[in-house]
PyMOL Python script that loads the backbone (N, CA, C, O; Angstrom):
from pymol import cmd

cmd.read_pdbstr("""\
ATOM      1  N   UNK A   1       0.835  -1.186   0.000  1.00  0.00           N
ATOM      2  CA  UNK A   1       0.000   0.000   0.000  1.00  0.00           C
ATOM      3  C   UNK A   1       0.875   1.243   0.000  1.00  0.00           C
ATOM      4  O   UNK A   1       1.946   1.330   0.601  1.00  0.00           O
ATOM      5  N   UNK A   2       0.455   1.953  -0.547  1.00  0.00           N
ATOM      6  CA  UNK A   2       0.878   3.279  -1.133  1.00  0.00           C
ATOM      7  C   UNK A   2       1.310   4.232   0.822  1.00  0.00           C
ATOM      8  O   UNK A   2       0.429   4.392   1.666  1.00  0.00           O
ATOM      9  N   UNK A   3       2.526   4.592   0.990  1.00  0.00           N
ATOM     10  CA  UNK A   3       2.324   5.040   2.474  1.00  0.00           C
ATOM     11  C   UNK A   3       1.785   6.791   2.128  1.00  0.00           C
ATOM     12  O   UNK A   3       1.758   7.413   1.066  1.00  0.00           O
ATOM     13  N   UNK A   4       1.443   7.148   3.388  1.00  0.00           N
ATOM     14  CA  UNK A   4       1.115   8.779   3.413  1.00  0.00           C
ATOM     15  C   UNK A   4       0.398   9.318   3.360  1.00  0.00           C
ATOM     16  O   UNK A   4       0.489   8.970   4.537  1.00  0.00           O
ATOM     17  N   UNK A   5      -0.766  10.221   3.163  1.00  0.00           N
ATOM     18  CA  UNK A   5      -1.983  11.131   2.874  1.00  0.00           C
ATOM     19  C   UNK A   5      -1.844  11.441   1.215  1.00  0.00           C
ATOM     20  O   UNK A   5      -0.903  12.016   0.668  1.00  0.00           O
ATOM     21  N   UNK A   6      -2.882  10.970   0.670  1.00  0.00           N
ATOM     22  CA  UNK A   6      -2.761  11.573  -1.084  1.00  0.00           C
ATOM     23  C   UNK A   6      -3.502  12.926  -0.871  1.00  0.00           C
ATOM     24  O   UNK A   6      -3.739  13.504  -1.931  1.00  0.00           O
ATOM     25  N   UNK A   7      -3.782  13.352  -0.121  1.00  0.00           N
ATOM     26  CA  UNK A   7      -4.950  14.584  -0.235  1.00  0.00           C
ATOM     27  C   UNK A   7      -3.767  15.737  -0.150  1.00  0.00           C
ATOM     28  O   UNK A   7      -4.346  16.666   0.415  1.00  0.00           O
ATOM     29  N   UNK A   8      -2.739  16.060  -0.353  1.00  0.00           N
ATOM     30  CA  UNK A   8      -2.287  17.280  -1.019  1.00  0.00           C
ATOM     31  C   UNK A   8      -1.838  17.714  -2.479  1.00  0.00           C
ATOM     32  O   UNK A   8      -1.284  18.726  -2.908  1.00  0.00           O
ATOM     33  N   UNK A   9      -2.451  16.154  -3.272  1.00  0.00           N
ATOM     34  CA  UNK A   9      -2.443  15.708  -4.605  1.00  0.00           C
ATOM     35  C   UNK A   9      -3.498  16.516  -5.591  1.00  0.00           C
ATOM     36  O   UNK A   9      -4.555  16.769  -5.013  1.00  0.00           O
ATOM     37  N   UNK A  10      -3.467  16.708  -6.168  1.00  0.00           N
ATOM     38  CA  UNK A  10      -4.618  17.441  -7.132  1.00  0.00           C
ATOM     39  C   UNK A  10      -5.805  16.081  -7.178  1.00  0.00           C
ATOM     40  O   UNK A  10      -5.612  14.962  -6.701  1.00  0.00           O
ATOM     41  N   UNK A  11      -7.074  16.569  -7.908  1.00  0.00           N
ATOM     42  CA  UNK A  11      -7.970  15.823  -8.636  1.00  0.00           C
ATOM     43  C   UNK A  11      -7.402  15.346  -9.777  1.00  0.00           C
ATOM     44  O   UNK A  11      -7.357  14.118  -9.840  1.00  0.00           O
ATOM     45  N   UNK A  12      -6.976  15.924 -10.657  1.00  0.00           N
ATOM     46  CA  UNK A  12      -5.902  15.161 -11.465  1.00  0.00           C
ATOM     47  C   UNK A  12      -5.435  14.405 -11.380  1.00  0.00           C
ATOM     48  O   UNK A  12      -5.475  13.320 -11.958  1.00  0.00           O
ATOM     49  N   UNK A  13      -4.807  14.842 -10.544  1.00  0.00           N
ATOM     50  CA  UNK A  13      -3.256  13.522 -10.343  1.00  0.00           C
ATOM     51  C   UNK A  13      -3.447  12.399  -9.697  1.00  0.00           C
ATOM     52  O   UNK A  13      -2.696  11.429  -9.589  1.00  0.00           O
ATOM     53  N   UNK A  14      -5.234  12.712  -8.973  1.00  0.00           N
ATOM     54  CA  UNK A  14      -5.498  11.275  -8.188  1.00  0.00           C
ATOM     55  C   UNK A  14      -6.319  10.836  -9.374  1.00  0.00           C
ATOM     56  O   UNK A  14      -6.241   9.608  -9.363  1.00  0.00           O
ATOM     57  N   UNK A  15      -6.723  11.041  -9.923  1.00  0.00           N
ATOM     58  CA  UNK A  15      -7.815  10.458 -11.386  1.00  0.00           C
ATOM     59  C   UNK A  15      -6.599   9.724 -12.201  1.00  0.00           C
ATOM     60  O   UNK A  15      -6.712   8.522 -12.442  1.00  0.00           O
ATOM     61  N   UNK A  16      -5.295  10.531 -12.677  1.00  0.00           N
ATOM     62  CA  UNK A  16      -4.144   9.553 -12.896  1.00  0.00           C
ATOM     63  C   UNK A  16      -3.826   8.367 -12.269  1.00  0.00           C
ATOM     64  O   UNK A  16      -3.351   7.468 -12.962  1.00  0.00           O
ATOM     65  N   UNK A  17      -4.033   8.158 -10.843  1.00  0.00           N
ATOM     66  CA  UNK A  17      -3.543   7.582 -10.486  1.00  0.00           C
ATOM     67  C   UNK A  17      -4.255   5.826 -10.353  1.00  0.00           C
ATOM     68  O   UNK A  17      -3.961   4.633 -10.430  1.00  0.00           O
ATOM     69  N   UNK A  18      -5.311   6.739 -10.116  1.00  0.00           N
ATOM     70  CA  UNK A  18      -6.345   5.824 -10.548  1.00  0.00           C
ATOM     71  C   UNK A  18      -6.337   4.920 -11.574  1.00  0.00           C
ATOM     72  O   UNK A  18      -6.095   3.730 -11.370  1.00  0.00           O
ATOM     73  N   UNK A  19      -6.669   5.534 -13.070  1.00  0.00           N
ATOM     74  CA  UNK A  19      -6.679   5.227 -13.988  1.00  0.00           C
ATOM     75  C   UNK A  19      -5.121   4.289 -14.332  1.00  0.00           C
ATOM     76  O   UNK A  19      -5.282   3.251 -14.974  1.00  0.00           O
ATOM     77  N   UNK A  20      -3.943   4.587 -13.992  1.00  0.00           N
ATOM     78  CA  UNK A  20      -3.133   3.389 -14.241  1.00  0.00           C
ATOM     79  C   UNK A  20      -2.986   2.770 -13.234  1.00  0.00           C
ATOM     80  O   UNK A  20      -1.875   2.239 -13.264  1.00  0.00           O
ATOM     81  N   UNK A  21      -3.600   2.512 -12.200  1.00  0.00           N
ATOM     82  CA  UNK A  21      -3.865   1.508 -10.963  1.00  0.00           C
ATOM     83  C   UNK A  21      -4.935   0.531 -11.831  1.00  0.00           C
ATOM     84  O   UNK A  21      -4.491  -0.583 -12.107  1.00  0.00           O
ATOM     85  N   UNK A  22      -5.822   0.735 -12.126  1.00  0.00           N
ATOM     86  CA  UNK A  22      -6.770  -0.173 -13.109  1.00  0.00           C
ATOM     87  C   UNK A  22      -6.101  -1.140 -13.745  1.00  0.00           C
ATOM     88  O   UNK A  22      -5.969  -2.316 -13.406  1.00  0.00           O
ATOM     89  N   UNK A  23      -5.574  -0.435 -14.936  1.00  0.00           N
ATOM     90  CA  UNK A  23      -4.485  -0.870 -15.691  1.00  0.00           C
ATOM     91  C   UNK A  23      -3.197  -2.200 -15.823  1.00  0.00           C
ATOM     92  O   UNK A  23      -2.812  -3.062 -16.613  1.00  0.00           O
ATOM     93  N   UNK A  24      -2.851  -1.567 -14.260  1.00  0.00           N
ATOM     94  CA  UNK A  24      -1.835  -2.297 -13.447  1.00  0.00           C
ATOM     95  C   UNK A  24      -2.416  -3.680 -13.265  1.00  0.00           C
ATOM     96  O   UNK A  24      -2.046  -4.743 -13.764  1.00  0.00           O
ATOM     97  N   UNK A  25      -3.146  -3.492 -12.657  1.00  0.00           N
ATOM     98  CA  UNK A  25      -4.452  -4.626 -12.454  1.00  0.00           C
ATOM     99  C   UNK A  25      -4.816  -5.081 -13.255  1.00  0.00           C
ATOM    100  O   UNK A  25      -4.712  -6.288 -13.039  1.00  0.00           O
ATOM    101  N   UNK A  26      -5.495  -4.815 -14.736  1.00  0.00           N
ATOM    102  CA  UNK A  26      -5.768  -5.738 -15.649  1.00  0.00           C
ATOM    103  C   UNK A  26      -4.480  -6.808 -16.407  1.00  0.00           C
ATOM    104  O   UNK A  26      -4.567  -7.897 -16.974  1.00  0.00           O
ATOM    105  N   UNK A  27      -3.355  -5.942 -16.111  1.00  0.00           N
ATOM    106  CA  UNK A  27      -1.990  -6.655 -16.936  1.00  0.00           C
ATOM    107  C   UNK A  27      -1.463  -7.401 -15.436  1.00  0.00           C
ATOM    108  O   UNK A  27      -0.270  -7.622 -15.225  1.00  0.00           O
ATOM    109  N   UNK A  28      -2.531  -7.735 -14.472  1.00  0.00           N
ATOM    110  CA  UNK A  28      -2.020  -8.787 -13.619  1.00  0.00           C
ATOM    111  C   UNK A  28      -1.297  -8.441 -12.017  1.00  0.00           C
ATOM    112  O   UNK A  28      -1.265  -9.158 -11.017  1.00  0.00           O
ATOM    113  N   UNK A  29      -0.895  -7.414 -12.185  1.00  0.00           N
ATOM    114  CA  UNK A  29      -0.014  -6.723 -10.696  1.00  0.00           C
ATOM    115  C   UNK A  29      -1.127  -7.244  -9.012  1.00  0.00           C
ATOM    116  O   UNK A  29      -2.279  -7.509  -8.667  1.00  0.00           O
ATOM    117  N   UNK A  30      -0.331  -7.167  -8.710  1.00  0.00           N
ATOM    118  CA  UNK A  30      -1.544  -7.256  -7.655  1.00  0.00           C
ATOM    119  C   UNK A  30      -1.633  -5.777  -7.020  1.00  0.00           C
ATOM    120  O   UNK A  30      -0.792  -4.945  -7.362  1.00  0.00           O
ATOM    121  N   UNK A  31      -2.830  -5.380  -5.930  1.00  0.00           N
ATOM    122  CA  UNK A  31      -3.095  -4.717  -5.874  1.00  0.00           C
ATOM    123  C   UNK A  31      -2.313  -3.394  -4.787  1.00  0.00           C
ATOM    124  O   UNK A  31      -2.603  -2.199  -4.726  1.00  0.00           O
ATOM    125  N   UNK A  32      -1.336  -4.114  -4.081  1.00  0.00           N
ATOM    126  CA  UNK A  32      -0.355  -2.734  -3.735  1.00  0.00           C
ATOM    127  C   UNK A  32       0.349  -2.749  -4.541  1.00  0.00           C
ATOM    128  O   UNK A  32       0.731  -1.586  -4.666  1.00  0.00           O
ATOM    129  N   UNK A  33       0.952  -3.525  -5.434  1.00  0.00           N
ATOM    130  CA  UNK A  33       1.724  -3.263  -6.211  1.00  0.00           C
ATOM    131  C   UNK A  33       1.391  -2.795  -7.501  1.00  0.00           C
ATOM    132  O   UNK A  33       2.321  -2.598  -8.284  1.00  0.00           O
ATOM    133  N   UNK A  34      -0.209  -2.499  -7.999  1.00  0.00           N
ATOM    134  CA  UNK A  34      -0.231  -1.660  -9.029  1.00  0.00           C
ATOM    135  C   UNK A  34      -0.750  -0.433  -8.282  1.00  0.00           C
ATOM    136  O   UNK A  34      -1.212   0.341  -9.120  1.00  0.00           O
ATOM    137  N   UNK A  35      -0.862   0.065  -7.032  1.00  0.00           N
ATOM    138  CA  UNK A  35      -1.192   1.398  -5.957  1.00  0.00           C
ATOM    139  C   UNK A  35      -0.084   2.077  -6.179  1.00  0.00           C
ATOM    140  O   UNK A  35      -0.091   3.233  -6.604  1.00  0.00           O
ATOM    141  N   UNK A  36       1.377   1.154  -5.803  1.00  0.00           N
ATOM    142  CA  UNK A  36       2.698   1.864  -5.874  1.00  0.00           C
ATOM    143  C   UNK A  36       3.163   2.407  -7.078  1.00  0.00           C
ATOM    144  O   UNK A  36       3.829   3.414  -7.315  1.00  0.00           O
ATOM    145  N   UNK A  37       2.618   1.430  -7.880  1.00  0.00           N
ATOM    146  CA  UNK A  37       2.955   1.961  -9.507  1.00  0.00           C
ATOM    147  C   UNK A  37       2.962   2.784 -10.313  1.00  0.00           C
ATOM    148  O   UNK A  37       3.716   3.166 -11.208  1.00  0.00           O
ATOM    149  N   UNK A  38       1.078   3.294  -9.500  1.00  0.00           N
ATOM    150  CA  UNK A  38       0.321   4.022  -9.784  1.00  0.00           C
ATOM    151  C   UNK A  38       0.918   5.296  -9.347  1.00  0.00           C
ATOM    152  O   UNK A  38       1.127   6.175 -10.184  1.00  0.00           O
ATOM    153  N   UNK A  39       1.204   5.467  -8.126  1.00  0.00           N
ATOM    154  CA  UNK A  39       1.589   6.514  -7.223  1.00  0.00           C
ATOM    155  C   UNK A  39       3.058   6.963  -7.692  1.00  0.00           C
ATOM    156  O   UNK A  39       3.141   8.178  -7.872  1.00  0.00           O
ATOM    157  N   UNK A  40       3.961   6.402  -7.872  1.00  0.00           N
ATOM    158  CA  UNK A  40       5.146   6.115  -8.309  1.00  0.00           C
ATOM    159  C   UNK A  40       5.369   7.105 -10.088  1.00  0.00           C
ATOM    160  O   UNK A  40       6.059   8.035 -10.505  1.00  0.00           O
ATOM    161  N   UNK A  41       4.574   6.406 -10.494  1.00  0.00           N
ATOM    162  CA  UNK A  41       4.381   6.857 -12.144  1.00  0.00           C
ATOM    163  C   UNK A  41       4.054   8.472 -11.862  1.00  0.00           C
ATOM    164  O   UNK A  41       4.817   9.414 -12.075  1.00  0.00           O
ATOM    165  N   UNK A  42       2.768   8.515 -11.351  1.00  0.00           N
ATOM    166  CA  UNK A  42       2.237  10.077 -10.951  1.00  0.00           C
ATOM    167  C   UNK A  42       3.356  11.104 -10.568  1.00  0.00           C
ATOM    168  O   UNK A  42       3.623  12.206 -11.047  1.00  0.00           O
ATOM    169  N   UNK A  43       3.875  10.446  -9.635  1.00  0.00           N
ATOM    170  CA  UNK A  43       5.043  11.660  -8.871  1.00  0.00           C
ATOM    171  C   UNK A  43       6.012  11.686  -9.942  1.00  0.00           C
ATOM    172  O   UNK A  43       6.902  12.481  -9.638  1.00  0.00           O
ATOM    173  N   UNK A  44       6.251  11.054 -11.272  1.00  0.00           N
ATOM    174  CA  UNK A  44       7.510  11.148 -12.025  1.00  0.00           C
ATOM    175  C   UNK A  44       7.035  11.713 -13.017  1.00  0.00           C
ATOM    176  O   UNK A  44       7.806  12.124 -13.884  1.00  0.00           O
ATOM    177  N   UNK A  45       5.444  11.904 -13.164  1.00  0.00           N
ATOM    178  CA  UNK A  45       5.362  12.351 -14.663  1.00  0.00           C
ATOM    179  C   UNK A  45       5.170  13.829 -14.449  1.00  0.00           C
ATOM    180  O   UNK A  45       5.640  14.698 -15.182  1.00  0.00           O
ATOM    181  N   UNK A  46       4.243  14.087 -13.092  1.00  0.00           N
ATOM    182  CA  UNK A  46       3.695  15.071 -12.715  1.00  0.00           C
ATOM    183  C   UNK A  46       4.793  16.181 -11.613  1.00  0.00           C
ATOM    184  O   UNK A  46       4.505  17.372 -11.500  1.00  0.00           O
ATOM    185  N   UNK A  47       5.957  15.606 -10.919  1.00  0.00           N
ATOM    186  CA  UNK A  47       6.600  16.370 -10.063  1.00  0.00           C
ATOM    187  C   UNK A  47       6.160  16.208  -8.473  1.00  0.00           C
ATOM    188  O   UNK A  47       6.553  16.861  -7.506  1.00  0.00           O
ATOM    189  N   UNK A  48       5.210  15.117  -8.530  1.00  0.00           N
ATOM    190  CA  UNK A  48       4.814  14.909  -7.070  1.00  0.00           C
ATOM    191  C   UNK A  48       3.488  15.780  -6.834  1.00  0.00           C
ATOM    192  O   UNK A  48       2.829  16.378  -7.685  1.00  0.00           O
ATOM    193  N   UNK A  49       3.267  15.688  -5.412  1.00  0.00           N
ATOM    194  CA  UNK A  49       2.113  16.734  -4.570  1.00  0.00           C
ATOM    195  C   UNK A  49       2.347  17.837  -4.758  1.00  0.00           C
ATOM    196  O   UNK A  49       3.556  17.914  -4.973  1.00  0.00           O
ATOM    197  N   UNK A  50       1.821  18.933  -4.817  1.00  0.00           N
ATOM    198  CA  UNK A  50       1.952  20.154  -5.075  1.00  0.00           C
ATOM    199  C   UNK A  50       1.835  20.470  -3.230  1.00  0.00           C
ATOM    200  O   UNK A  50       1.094  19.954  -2.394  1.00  0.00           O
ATOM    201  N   UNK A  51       2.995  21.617  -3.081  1.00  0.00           N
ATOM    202  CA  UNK A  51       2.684  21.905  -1.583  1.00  0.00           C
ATOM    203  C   UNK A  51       1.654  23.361  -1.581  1.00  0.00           C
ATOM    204  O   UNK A  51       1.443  24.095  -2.547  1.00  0.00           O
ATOM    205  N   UNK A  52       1.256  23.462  -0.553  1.00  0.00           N
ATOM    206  CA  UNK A  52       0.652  24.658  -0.679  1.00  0.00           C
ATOM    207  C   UNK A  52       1.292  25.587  -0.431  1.00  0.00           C
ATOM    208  O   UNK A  52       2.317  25.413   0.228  1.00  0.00           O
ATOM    209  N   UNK A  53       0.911  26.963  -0.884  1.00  0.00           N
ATOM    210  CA  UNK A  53       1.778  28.310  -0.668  1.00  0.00           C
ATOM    211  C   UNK A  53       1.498  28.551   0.206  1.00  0.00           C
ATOM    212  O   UNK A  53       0.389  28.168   0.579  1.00  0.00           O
ATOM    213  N   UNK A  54       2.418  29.422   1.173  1.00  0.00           N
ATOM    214  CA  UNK A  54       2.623  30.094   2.670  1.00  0.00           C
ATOM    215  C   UNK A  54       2.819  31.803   2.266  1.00  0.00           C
ATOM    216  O   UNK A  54       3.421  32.378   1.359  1.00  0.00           O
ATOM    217  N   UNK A  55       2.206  32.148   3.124  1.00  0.00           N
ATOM    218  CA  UNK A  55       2.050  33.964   2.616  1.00  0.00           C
ATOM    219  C   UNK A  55       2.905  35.145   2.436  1.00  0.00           C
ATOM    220  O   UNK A  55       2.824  36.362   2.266  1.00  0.00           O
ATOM    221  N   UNK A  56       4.297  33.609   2.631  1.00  0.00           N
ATOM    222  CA  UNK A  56       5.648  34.745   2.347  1.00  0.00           C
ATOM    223  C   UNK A  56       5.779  35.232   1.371  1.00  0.00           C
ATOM    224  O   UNK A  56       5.096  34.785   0.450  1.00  0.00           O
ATOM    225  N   UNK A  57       6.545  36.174   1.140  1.00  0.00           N
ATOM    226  CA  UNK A  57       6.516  36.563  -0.276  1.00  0.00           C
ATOM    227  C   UNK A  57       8.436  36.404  -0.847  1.00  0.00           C
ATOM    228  O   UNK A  57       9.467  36.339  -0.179  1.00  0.00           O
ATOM    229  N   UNK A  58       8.241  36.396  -2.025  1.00  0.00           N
ATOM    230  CA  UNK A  58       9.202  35.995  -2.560  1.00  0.00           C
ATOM    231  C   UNK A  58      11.100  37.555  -2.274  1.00  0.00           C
ATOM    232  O   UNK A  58      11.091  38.784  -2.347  1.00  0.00           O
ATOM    233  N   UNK A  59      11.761  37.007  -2.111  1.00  0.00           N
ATOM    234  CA  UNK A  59      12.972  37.991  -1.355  1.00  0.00           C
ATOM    235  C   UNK A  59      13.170  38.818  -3.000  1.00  0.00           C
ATOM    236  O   UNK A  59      13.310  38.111  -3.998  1.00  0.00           O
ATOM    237  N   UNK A  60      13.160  40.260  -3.106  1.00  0.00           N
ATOM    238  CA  UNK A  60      12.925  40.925  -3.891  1.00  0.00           C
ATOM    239  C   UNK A  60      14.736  41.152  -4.532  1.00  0.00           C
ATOM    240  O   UNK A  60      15.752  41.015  -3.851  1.00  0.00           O
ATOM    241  N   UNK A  61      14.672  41.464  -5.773  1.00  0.00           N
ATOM    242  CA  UNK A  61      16.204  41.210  -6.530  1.00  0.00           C
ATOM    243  C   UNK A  61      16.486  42.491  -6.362  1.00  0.00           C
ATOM    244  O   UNK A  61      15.602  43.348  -6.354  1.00  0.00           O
ATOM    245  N   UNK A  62      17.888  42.783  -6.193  1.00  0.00           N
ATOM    246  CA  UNK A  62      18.255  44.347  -5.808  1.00  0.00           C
ATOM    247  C   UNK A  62      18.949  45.017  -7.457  1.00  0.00           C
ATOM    248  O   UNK A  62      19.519  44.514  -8.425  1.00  0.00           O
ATOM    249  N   UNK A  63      18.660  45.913  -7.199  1.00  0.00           N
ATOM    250  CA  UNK A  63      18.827  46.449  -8.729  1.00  0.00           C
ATOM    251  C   UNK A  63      20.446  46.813  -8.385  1.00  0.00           C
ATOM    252  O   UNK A  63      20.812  46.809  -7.210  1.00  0.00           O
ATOM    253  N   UNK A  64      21.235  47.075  -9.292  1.00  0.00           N
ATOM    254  CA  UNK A  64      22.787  47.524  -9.372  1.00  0.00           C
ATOM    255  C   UNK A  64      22.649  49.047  -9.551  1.00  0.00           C
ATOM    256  O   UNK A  64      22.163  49.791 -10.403  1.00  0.00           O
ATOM    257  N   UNK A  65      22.993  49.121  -8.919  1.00  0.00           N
ATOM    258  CA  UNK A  65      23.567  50.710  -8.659  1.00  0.00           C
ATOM    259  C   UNK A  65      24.262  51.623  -9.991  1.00  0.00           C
ATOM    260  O   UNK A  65      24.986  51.108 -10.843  1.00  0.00           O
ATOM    261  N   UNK A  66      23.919  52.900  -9.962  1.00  0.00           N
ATOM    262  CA  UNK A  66      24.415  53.292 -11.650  1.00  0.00           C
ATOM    263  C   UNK A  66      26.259  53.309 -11.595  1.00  0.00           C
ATOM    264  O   UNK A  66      27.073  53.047 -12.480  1.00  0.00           O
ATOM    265  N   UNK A  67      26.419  53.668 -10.387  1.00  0.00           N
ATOM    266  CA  UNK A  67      27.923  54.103 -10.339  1.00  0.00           C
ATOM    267  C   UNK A  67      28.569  53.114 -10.760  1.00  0.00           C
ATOM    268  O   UNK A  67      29.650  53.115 -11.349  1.00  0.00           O
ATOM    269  N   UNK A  68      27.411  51.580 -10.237  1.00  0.00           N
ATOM    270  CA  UNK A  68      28.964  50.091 -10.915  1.00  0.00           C
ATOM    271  C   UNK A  68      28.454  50.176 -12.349  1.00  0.00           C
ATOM    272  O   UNK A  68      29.614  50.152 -12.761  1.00  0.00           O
ATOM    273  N   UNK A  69      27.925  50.234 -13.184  1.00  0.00           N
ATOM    274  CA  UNK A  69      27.092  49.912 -14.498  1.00  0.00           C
ATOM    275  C   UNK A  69      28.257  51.252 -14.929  1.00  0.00           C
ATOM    276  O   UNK A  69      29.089  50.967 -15.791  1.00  0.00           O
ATOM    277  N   UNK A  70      28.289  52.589 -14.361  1.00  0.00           N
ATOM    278  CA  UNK A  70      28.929  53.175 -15.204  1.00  0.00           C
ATOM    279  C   UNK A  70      30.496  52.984 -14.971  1.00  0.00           C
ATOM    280  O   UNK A  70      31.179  53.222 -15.967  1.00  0.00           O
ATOM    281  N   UNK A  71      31.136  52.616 -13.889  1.00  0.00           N
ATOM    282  CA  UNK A  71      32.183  51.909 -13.825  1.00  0.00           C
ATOM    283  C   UNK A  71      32.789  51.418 -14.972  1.00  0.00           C
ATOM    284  O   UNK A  71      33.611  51.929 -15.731  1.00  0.00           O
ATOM    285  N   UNK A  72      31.992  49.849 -14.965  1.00  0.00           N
ATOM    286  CA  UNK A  72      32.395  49.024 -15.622  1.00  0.00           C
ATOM    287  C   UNK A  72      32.277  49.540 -16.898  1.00  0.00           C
ATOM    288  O   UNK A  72      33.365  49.686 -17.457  1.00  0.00           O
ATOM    289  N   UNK A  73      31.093  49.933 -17.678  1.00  0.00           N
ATOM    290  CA  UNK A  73      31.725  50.601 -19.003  1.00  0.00           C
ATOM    291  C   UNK A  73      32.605  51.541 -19.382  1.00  0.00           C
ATOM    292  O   UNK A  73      33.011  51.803 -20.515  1.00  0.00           O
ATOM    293  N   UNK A  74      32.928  52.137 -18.116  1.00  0.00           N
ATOM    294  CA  UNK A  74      34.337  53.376 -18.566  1.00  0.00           C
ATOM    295  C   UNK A  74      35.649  52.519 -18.640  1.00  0.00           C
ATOM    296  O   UNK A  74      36.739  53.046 -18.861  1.00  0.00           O
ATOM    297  N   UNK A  75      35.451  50.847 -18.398  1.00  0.00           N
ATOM    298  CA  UNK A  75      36.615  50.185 -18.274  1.00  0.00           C
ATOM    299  C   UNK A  75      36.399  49.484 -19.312  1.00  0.00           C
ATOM    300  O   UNK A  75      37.440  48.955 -19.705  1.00  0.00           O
ATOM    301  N   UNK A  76      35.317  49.196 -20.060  1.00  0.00           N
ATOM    302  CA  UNK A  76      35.302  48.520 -21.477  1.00  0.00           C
ATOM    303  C   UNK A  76      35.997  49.296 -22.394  1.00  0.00           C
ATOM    304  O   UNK A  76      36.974  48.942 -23.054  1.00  0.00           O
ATOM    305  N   UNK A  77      35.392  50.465 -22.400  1.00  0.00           N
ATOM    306  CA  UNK A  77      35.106  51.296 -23.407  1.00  0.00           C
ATOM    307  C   UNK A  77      36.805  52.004 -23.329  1.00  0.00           C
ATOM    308  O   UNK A  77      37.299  52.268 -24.425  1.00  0.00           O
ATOM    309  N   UNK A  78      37.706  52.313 -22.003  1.00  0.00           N
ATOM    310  CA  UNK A  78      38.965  52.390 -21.981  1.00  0.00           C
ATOM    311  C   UNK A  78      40.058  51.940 -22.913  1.00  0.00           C
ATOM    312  O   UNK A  78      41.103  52.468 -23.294  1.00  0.00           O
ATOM    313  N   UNK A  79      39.178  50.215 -23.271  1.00  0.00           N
ATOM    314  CA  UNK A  79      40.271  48.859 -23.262  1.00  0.00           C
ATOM    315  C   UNK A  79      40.326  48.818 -24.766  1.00  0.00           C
ATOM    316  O   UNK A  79      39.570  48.012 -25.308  1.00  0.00           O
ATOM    317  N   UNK A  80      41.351  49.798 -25.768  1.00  0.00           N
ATOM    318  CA  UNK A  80      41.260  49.264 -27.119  1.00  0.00           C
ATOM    319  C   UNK A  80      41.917  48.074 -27.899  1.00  0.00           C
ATOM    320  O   UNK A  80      42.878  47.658 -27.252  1.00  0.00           O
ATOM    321  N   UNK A  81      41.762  47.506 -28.860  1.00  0.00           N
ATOM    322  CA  UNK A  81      42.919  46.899 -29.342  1.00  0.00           C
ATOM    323  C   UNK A  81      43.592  46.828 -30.012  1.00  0.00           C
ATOM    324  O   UNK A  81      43.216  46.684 -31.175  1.00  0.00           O
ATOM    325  N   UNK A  82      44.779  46.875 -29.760  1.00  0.00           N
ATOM    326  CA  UNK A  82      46.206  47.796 -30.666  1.00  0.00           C
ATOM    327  C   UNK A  82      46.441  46.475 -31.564  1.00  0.00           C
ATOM    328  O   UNK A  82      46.463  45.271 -31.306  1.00  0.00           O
ATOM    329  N   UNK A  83      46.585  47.145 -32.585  1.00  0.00           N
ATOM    330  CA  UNK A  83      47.216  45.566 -33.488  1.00  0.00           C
ATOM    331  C   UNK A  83      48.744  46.081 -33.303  1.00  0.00           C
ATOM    332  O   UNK A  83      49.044  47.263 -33.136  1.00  0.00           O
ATOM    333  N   UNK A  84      49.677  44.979 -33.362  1.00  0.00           N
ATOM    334  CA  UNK A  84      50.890  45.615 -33.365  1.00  0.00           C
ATOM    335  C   UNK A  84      51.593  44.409 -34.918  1.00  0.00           C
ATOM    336  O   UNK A  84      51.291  43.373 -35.512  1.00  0.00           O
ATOM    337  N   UNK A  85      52.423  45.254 -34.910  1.00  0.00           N
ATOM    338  CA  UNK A  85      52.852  44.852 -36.443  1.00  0.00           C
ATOM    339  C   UNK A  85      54.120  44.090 -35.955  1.00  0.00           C
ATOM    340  O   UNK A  85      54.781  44.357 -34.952  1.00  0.00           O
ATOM    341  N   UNK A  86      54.345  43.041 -36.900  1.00  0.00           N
ATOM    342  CA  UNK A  86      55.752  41.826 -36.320  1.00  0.00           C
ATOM    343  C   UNK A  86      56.366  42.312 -37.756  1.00  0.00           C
ATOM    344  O   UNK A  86      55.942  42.581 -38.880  1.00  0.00           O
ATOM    345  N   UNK A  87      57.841  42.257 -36.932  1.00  0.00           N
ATOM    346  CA  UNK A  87      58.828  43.214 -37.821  1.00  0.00           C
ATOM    347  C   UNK A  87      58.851  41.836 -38.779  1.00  0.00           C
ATOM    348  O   UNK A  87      58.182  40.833 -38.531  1.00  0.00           O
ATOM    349  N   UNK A  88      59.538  41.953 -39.647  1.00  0.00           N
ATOM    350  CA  UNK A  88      59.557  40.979 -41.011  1.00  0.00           C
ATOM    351  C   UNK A  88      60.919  40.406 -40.969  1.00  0.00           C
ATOM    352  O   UNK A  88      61.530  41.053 -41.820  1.00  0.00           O
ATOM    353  N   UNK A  89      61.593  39.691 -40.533  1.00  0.00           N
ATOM    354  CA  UNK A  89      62.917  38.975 -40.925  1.00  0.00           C
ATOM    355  C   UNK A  89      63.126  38.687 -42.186  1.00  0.00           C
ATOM    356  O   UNK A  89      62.385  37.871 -42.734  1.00  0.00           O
ATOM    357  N   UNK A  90      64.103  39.261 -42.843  1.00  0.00           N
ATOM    358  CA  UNK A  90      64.719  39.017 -44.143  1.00  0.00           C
ATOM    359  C   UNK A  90      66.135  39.085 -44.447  1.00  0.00           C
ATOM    360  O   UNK A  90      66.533  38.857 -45.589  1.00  0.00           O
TER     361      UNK A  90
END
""", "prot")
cmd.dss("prot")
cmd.show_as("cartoon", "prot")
cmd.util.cbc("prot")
cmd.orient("prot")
């Protein structure tokens, strides 16, 4: 038997689960072992139980400051590239 609470599972994913638990069963499995199958298959196709959200909110991205943004391009824009010429041996 399948261990745990399925009820943080969608309707979906228990109607999946269902439906190839049947299955399992008609091609012979016995019956925890087409539950596990069932359950097993679900969490690999689907990503598992969905947890529920908690009312935190997500940690906000900090923007970069202009002084580094203009920094760093006064150091691109500094950096040219010199071709230098190789003397010719003759």
């Amino acid at each position: 038997m399948a261990r745990g609470s399925k009820a943080s599972y969608s309707k979906k994913q228990q109607r999946m689960a269902s439906h190839i638990e049947e299955s399992e069963k008609k091609s012979g499995a016995k019956t925890e072992d087409a539950e596990r199958i069932a359950w097993a298959t679900v969490n690999k196709q689907t990503g598992g139980a969905k947890k529920k959200k908690t009312g935190k909110k997500k940690a906000s991205k900090k923007k970069t400051s202009k002084k580094t943004t203009k920094k760093t391009s006064k150091k691109k824009a500094g950096k040219k590239k010199t071709s230098k010429k190789k003397a010719s041996k003759k």
